[in-house]
C-alpha positions, 0 to 999 in steps of 0.5 A: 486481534492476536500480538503477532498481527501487531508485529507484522504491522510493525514491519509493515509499517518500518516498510511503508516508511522506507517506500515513502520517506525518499521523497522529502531526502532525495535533494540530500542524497543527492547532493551527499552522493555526487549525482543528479536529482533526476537520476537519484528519482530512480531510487524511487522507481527502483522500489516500485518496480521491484515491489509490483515483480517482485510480490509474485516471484517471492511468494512462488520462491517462499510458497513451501516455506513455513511462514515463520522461516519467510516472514524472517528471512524477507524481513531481516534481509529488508533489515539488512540492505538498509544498514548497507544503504546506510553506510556505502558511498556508492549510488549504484550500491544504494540504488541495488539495495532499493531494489533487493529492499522492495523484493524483500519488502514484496515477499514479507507482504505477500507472505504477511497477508497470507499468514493474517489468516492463519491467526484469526478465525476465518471470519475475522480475515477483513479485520486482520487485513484492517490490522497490517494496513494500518502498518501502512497508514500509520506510515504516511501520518508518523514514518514518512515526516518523521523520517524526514524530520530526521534527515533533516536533522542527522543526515539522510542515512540516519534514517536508513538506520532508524528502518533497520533498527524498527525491524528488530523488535519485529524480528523477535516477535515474529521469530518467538510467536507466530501460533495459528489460530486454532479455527483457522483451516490448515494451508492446502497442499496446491501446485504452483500451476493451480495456484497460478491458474486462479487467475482465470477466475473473473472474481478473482481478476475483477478484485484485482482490478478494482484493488489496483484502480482505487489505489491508482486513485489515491496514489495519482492526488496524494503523490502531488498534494504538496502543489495543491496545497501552496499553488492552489490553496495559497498555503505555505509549505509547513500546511503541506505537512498537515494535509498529509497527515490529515490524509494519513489520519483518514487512511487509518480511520478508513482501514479501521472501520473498513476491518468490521464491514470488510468480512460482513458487509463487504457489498454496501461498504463497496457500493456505497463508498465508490460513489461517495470516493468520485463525489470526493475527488470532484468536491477536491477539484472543485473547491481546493481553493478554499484552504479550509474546504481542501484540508477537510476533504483530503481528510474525507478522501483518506479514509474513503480511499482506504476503506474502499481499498482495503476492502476490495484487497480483502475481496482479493483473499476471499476470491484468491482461495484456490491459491492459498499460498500465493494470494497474498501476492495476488494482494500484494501486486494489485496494491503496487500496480495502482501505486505505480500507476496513479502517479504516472498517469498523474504525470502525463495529465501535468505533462500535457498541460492539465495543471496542479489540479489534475492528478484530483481528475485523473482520480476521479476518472479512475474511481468512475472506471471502479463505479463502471467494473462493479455494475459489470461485476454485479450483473455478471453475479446476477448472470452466474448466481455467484455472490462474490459481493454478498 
């Protein structure tokens, strides 16, 4: 894989940082700005909403620029916000530069997805997507408890720097080594409204949903994996850590293996893997109280969830072909729309009384949906002689 698809998961993965890490300094900020937990909690909707409206929007706006010029621009405007998080007094301050960070963020995703292809030839595109998502993965096992090791040793905005720094050497590859593969076809002149009307396309739409439910599902377990681990298990809260990294070690395994498959074999890592993802949830739900049993399967379900994933989001580029300049977007929506979902459905399931263990149900369930969209697909294939699962 070429140097600057590395850069881009750098940046990718300062970014997954900043999306995840407020959750371990949100009794900080708090605290430091004068205001109430709940209300700095809107700092972490903020960035989801901005992120799932934004990816479309920034990619219609950046769609005539030259990758090089957006990829910069998103990332050295992500840069920016954060050293202005950094150092303002003001909640409200903080709580626009969440907002603008998620827009940037969704725009140099988008752009970023779009742009892999360009690097490889065109049968390595699952493997260049494997590539930035591990920016994301990568994240969750070292960015995540490592900012929070941070804050809680210099104080939150100390981590609001450290993103900004991580940007930097992002910034200088990308800016001095940004080539397209020399087998990779040249970016199609399209209409915004062609591009837009791709998504009439069943395959595309059918991608997109499956894309979204899969990371609903791991969005709805992983967003309250701590209370498993203490409430259900009996682990103290230093083992909270250790699934989450498990689960993070899973993620990049699953995405790394998923790279090979995703291009060749996409329809039997997908057919085989979706069981094998529901069987998991219920084994989580069955056996969490078995310490030993729980870490094991969060482990599992990682690199299960972001197999499957990441391999449906690169069905997403492959269906999107039409819309060369706002797949990634398309990408990019489906991502945030199931990482907003999960956990509000994870929510409403606590709220109504379903107890710690079921955000686990609720993503089963929504792996059971994926299992009842691909027999749809498949038969719809069948009936349309395409082969979007060939």
């Amino acid at each position: 894989m070429p140097r600057p698809l590395y850069l881009l998961a750098l940046a990718i993965f300062a970014m997954g940082t900043s999306e995840f890490m407020l959750a371990g300094l949100i009794p900080d900020i708090a605290a430091d700005l004068d205001v109430t937990v709940g209300a700095t909690g809107l700092l972490t909707s903020a960035f989801a909403v901005g992120m799932v409206v934004g990816a479309p929007l920034t990619a219609a706006l950046a769609r005539r620029w030259p990758s090089r010029r957006a990829l910069l621009g998103f990332l050295l405007l992500f840069g920016a916000v954060h050293v202005l998080g950094a150092l303002t007094p003001s909640f409200g301050v903080l709580l626009a530069t969440r907002v603008v960070a998620a827009l940037a963020n969704a725009g140099f995703l988008a752009v970023a997805l779009r742009t892999a292809a360009t690097l490889v030839a065109p049968e390595q595109t699952g493997r260049a997507l494997a590539v930035l998502l591990s920016g994301i993965t990568v994240a969750t096992v070292a960015g995540v408890p490592g900012g929070a090791l941070l804050g809680s040793m210099l104080g939150w905005r100390a981590t609001f720097w450290a993103i900004a720094v991580l940007c930097l050497p992002a910034a200088v590859g990308i800016a001095l080594g940004l080539k397209p593969h020399d087998g990779a076809p040249a970016v199609r002149q399209v209409s915004l409204r062609t591009e837009i009307a791709q998504l009439r396309r069943p395959g595309l739409v059918m991608a997109m949903l499956l894309g979204s439910l899969v990371n609903a599902a791991t969005f709805a377990t992983f967003t309250f994996l701590a209370p498993i681990v203490t409430d259900v298990a009996g682990l103290g809260s230093l083992w909270v850590s250790v699934a989450l990294m498990c689960f993070g070690v899973g993620s990049f395994s699953g995405v790394t293996v998923a790279g090979g498959f995703s291009d060749r074999r996409p329809g039997a890592l997908i057919g085989f893997g979706t069981p094998l993802l529901l069987i998991g949830w219920i084994a989580v739900a069955m056996t969490s109280g078995s310490p030993v049993a729980l870490i094991v399967l969060v482990f599992i379900q990682g690199m299960l969830s972001f197999a499957v994933g990441s391999t449906l989001i690169t069905r997403v580029l492959y269906e999107a072909a039409g819309a060369p300049t706002m797949a990634g977007s398309y990408a990019t929506a489906a991502l945030n729309v199931g990482a907003a979902a999960g956990p509000a459905l994870a929510v409403v399931a606590l709220g109504i009384g379903g107890g710690p263990l079921s955000p686990v149900w609720v993503s089963a369930a929504l792996v059971a949906l994926v299992g009842v969209g691909l027999v749809s697909w498949w038969f719809s294939t069948l009936r349309g002689s395409s082969r979007q699962l060939s």
